[in-house]
C-alpha positions in Angstrom: 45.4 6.1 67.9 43.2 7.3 65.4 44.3 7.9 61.5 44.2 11.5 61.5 46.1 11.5 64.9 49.1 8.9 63.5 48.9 11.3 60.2 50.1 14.3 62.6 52.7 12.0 64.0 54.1 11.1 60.9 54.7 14.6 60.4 56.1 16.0 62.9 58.8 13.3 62.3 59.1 14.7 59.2 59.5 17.9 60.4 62.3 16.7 62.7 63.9 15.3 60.1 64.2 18.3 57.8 65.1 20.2 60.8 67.8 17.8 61.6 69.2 17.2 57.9 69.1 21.3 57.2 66.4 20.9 54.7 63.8 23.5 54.2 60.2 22.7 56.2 58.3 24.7 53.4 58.5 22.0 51.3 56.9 19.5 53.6 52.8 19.6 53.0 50.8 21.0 55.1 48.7 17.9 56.4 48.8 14.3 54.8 46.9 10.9 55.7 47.8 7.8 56.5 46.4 4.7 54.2 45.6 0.9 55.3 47.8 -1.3 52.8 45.5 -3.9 51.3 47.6 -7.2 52.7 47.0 -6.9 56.5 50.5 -8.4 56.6 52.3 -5.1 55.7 51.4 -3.0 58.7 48.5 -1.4 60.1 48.9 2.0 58.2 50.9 3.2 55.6 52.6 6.8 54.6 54.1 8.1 51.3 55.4 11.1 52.6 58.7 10.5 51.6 58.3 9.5 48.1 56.2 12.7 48.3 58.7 15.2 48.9 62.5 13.4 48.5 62.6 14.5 45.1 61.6 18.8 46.2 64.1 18.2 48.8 67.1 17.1 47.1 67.2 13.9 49.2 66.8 9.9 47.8 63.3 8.6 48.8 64.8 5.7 50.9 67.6 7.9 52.8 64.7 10.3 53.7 62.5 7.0 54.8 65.2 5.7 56.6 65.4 8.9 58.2 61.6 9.1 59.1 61.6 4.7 60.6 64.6 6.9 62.7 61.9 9.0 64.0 58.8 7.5 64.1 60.2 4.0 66.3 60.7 6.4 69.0 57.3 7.7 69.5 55.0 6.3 72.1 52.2 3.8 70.4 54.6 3.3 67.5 55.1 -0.7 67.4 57.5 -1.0 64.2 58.0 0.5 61.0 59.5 -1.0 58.2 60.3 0.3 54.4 59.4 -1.2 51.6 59.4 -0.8 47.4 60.9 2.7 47.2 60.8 4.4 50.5 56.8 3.2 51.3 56.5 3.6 55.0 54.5 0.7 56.8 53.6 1.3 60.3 52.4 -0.8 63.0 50.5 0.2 66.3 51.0 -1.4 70.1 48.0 -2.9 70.6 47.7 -0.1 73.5 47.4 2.6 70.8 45.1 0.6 68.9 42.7 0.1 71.8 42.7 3.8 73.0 40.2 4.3 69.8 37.6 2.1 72.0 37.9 4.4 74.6 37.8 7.6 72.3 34.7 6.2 70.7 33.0 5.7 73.6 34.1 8.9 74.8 32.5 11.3 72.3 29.7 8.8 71.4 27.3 10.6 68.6 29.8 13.1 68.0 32.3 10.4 67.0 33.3 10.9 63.3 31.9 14.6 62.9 34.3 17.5 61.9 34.3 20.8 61.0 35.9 19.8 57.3 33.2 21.7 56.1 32.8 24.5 58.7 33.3 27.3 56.2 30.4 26.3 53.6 26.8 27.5 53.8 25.0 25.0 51.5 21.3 25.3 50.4 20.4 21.5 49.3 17.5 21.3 46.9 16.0 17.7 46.4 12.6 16.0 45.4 10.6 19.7 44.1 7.7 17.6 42.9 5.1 20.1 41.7 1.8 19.0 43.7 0.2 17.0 40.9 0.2 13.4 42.7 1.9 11.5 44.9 5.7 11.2 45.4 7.2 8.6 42.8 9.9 6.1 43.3 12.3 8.4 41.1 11.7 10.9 44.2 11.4 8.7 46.5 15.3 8.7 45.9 16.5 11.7 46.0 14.0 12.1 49.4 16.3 9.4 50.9 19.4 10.7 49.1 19.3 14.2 49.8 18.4 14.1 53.5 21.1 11.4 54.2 23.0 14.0 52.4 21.9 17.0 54.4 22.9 14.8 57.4 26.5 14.2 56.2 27.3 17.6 55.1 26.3 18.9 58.6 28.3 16.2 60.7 31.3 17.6 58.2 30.6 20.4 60.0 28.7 22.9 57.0 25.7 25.0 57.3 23.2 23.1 55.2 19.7 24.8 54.6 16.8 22.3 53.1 14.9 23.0 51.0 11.6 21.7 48.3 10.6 24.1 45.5 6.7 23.7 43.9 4.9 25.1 41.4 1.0 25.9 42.4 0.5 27.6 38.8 1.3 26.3 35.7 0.7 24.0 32.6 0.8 20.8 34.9 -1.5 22.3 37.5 -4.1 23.2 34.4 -4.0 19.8 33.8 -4.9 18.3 37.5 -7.5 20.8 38.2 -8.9 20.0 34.8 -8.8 15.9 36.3 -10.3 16.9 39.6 -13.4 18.9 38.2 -14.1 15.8 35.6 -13.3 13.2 38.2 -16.3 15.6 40.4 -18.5 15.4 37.7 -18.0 11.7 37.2 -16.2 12.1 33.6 -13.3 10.7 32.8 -10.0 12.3 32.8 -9.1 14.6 30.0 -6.6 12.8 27.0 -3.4 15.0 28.6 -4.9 15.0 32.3 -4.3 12.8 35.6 -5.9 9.5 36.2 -5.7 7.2 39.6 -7.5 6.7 42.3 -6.0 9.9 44.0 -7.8 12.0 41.9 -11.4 11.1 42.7 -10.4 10.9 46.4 -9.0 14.4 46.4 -12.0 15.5 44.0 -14.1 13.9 46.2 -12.7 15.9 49.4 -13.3 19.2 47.8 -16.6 18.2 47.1 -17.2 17.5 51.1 -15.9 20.3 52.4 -17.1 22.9 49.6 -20.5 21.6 48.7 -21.5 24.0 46.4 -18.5 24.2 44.4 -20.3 22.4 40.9 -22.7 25.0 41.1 -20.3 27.8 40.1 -19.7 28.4 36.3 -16.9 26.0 34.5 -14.4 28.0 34.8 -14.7 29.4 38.2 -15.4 25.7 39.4 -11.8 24.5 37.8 -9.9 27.7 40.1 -11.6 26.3 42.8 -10.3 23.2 42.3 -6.9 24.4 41.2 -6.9 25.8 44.7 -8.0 23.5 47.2 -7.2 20.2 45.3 -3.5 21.7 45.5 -3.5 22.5 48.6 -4.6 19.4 50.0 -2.0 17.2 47.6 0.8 19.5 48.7 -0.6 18.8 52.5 -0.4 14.7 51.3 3.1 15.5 50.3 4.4 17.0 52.6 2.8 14.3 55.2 4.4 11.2 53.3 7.6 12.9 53.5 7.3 13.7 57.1 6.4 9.5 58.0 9.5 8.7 55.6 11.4 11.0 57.9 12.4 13.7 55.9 11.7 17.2 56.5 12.4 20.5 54.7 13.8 23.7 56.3 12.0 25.7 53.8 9.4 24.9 51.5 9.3 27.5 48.3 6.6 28.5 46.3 7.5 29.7 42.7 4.8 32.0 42.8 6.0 33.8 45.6 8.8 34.4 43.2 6.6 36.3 40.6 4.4 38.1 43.4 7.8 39.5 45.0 9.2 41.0 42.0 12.0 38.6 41.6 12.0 36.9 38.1 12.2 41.4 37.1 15.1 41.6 39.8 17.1 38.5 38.3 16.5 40.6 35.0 17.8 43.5 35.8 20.9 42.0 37.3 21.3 40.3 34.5 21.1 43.4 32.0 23.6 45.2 34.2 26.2 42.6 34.0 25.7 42.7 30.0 24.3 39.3 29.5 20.7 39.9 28.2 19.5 41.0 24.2 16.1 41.3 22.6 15.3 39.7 19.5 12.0 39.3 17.9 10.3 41.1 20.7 11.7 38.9 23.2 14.4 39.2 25.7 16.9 36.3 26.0 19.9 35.6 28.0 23.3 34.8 26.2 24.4 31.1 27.9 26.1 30.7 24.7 29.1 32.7 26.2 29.1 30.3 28.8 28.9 27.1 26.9 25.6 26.4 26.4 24.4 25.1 22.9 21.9 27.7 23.0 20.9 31.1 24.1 17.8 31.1 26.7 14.6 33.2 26.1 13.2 35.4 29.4 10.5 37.0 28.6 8.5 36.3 25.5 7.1 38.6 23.4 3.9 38.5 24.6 5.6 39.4 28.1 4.6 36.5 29.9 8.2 34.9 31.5 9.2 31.7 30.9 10.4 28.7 33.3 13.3 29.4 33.2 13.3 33.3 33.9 11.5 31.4 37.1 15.1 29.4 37.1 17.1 32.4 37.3 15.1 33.8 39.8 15.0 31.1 42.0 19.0 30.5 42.3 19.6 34.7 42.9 17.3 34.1 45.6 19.4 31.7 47.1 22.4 33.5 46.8 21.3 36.6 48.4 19.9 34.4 51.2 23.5 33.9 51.8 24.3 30.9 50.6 27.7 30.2 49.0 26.9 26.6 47.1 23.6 25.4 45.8 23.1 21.8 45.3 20.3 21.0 43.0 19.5 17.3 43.0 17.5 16.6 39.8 15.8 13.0 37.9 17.8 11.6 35.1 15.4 13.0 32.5 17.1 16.2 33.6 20.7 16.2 31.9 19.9 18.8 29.7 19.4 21.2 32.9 23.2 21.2 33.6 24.6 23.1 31.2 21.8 26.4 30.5 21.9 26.3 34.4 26.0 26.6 34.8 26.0 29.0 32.2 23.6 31.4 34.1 25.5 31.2 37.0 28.5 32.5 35.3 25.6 35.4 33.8 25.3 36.3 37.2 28.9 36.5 37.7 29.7 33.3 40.1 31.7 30.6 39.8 30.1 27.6 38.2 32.2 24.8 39.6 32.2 26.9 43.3 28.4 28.2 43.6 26.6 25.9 41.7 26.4 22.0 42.1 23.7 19.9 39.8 23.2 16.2 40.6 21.5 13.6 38.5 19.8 10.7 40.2 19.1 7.4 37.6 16.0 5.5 37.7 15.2 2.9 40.3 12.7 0.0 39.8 10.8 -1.7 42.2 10.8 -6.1 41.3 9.4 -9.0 42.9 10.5 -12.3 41.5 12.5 -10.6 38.9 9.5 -8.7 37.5 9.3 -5.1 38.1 6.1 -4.8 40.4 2.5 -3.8 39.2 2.0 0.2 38.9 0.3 1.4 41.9 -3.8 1.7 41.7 -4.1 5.1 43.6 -2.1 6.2 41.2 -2.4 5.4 38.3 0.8 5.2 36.2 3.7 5.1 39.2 4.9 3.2 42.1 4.8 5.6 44.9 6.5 6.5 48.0 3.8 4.5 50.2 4.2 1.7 47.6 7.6 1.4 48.1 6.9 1.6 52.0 4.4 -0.7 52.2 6.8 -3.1 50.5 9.8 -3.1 52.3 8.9 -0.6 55.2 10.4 2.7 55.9 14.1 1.6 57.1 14.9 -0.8 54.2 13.9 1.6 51.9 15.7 4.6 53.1 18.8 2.1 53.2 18.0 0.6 50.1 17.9 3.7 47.9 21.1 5.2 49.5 23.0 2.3 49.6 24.1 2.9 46.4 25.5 5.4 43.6 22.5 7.8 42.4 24.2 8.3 39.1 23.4 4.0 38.7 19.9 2.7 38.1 18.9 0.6 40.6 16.2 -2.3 41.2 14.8 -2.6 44.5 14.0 -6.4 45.1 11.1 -7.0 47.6 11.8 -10.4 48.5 15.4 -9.5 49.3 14.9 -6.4 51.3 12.3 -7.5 53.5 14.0 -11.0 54.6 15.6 -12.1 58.0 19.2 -12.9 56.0 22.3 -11.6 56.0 22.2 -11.2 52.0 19.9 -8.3 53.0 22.3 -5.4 54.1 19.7 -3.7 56.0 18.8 -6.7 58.4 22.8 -7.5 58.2 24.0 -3.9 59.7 21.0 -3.5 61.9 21.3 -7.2 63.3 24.7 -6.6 64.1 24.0 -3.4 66.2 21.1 -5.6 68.3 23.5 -8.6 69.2 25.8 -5.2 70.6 22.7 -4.2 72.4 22.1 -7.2 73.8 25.9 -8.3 74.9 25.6 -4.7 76.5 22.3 -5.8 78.4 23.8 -9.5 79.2 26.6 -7.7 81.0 23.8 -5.6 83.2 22.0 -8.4 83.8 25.0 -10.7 85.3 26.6 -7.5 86.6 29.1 -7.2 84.6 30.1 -3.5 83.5 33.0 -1.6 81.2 33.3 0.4 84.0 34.9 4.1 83.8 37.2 5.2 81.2 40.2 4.0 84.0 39.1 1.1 84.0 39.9 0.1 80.7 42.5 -1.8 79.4 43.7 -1.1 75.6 46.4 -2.9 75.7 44.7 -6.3 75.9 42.9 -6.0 72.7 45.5 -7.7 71.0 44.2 -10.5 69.0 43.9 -10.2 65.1 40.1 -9.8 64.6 40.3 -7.0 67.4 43.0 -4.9 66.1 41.3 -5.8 62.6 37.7 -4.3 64.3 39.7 -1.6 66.0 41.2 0.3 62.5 38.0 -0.4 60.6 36.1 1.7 63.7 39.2 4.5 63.0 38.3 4.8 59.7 34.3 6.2 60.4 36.1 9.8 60.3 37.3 10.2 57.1 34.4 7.5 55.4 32.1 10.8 56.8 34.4 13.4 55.3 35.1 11.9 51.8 31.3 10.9 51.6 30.0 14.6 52.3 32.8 16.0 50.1 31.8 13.6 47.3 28.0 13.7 47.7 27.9 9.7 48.3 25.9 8.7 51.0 26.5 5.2 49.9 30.1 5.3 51.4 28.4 5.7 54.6 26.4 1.9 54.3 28.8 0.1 52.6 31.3 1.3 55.2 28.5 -0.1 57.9 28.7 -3.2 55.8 32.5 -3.5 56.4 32.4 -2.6 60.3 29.5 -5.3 60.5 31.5 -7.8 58.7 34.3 -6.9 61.2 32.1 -7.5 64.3 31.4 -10.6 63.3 34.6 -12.1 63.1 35.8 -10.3 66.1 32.2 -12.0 68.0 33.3 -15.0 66.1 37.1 -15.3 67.0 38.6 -18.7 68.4 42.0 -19.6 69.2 42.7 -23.3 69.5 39.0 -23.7 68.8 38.1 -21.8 71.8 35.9 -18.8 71.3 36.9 -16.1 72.1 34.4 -14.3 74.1 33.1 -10.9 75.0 31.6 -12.1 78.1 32.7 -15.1 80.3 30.5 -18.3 79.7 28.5 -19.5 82.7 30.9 -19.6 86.2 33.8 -18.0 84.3 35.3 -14.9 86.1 34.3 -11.8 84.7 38.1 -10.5 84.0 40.0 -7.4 82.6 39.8 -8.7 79.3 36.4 -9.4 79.3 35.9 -5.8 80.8 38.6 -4.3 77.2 36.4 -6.2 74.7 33.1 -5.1 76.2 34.4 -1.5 75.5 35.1 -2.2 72.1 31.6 -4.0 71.4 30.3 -0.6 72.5 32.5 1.6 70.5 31.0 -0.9 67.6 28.1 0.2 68.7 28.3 3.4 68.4 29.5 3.9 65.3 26.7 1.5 63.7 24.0 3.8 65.1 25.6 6.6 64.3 26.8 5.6 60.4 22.8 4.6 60.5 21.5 7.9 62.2 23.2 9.6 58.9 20.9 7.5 56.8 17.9 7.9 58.4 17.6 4.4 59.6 16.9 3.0 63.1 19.3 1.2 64.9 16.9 -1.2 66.5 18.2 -2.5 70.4 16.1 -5.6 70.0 15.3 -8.2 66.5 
């Protein structure tokens, strides 16, 4: 019996019991959950429904609880209930309910612990937006990791999530690398606010190949030349180390497409007609300070040329009338002062801040080796990069690494920790434990052995502590999915894996009497009905490790 399937239980005994005392239903909530206590010893789950409404309904918590135990001992699956403190309800499951999860596990296999929480939400995710200027950094290296774990969760909670990477091919920043790339051609070094690394003469170098004649144009027609293809072929570099650290983008947006569409002139004008635009000294500005930003924002300057943020304004109407109901914006930590001038126009525009619009701040993560951080990288010059990072610690570590925590918490990447055989290293520890699943799976092929069809299976047998233990931790992969995509925290996801791994083991690890406890019989031993219950429930393990680590992006490796 799953959590959310003992939640409904629990109220329809409540329902039975209003109906039965005369009290009004009404006042009984619409859906409610079910908690594991802390101490183990209190009962598999526990419900506060009657502390929730005895007080609405007239009734003392422990009458109504009393009321409820009445109920709830006579439905099938129900073991015992006992109150406690003030009208807590503590349940306990047969083992035969507790089993059935295996079986429901195994059942729906990748779909396990997807819902349609989010069903009604089309969501346009917006993560990494590095302008084409060098390779991907460390800082968004994280919010590549993040935001498509992300992406992943919000659509197993059943919303519509679009992808999506915004760039810049124009600009200050732009200036500046195609001013690096034509001195890097002519063997001069980079200008005082330009790019240096490696990178640069390689790219330079490329353009030089494939457009021979390009440094015998004038100065200035030379840098547009190099503005052009040198941006092209970093955006193409990009997009490729993305692509090998398995993300991809549904769309990938240009800001000039933006200005060549008309767009930063239709924001304007939307703007004007809800009443949220002045001029002043030539210049037309936008009043955030109505919507509690320390400042008012500038438009268009007076020389007419439109600013960044005009770009900003643009950009998030765009997504709107794509149809999108929430935009997600995940931004570096240098980016705090973006929140409040990008709130406010979206109450210009005349949304709801806290409904359509949704900034989040990633903190800065460092990459050490023997407690120092690690050398900047050559190629490119000033930052560790996303193949840096890779070539360290490899693609799966990495991913887990940067998602395994909080991205509103800085965070130091230790090489010598993430790329060792040890359990200390969470990566190894979760994937290791979904191998030794694999291979008690393949041990039962090879001996003949099989969990055989569903009718097969025995719940009730799966009775011993570390099994029921292994059995409600597996329940809880649901709502871990739901409460992570609702909360934006991937990390919920791995240090849930952490817990179902740590639960394995001491189910793999169980003795009685100093036997062990085995999922497979041991040399001539019969291959027997409970051998045949427990290998269900290694597979339902199974499951749920490679699917927790499918939402991460990480491989759940068969073999180690």
């Amino acid at each position: 019996m799953t959590p959310a399937a003992l939640s409904e239980v629990v109220l329809a005994a409540a329902r039975a019991v209003f109906a039965a005392k005369g009290l009004d239903p009404s006042l009984l909530p619409a859906s409610i959950s079910v908690e594991r206590p802390r101490n183990p010893e209190h009962g598999d789950y526990a419900s506060t429904i009657a502390m929730q409404v005895a007080k609405k309904a007239g009734v003392p918590p422990r009458e109504l609880a009393q009321a409820l135990v009445d109920q709830l001992q006579a439905q099938p699956g129900i073991k015992a209930v006992e109150i406690a403190g003030p009208g807590f309800l503590n349940i306990r499951l047969d083992a035969a309910a507790a089993g059935e999860l295996a079986r429901l596990i195994v059942a729906q296999g990748e779909s396990y612990g997807t819902s349609d929480k989010l069903a009604k939400q089309k969501i346009n995710l917006e993560f990494v937006s590095a302008n084409p200027t060098g390779p991907v950094h460390i800082g968004g290296v994280r919010w590549a990791a993040v935001g498509d774990a992300l992406a992943r969760l919000l659509r197993a909670a059943g919303a519509e999530v679009g992808t999506e990477y915004y760039f810049n091919d124009a600009g200050s920043q732009i200036d500046r690398f195609a001013n690096s790339l034509l001195a890097a051609a002519k063997g001069e070094p980079a200008p005082e606010d330009g790019y240096g690394g490696a990178y640069i003469s390689e790219i330079a170098q490329t353009v030089i190949e494939e457009h021979q004649d390009i440094l015998k144009l004038n100065e200035a027609e030379a840098r547009e030349e190099f503005r052009r293809y040198g941006v092209d072929l970093m955006f193409a570099e990009i997009k490729k180390s993305l692509t090998d650290f398995g993300v991809h983008f549904d769309t990938y947006f240009n800001e000039k497409d933006l200005h060549d569409r008309g767009a930063l002139q239709h924001a304007l004008d939307r703007l004007t007609a809800q009443g949220h635009t002045f001029e002043r000294d030539g210049a037309v500005w936008l009043r955030t300070t109505d919507f509690g930003d320390d400042k008012d924002r500038v438009l268009r300057k007076s020389d007419g040329d439109w600013t960044y943020f005009a770009a900003d304004c643009a950009y998030y109407l765009d997504k709107r009338e794509r149809g999108f109901d929430r935009v997600v914006i995940m931004l570096g930590a240098d980016h705090h002062g973006y929140i409040g001038r990008m709130k406010a126009m979206s109450a210009c525009f005349g949304d709801d801040p806290r409904v359509n619009l949704e900034i989040l701040i990633g903190q800065l993560v460092n990459l050490v080796r023997d407690g120092a951080p690690v050398r900047m990288s050559k190629r490119a010059g000033t930052v560790v990069t996303l193949e840096d990072l890779v070539d360290a610690i490899g693609v799966d570590a990495a991913r887990y690494a940067l998602a395994r925590y909080s991205s509103d918490s800085p965070i130091d990447i230790d090489v010598d920790l993430w790329t060792s055989a040890r359990n200390e290293n969470p990566v190894y520890y979760v994937q290791y434990a979904h191998s030794r699943t694999a291979s008690i799976g393949r041990n039962a092929a090879e001996a003949g052995h099989s969990r055989g069809d569903s009718a097969d299976f025995r719940p009730e047998l799966l009775g011993l502590d570390k099994e029921l233990e292994l059995l409600k931790t597996l329940a809880e992969y649901p709502a871990i999915i739901a409460s992570a995509a609702e909360l934006r925290e991937p990390h919920r996801i791995a240090r849930y894996l952490e817990e179902v791994t740590a639960a394995y083991h001491r189910f793999y690890d169980t003795k009685i009497d100093g036997v062990r406890q085995r999922v497979l019989p041991h040399g001539d031993e019969e291959f027997t009905e409970l051998h045949r219950a427990r290998l269900w429930l290694n597979d339902a393990t199974r499951t749920v490790i490679a699917n927790g680590l499918s939402l991460l992006g990480v491989s759940a490796p068969e073999r180690m």
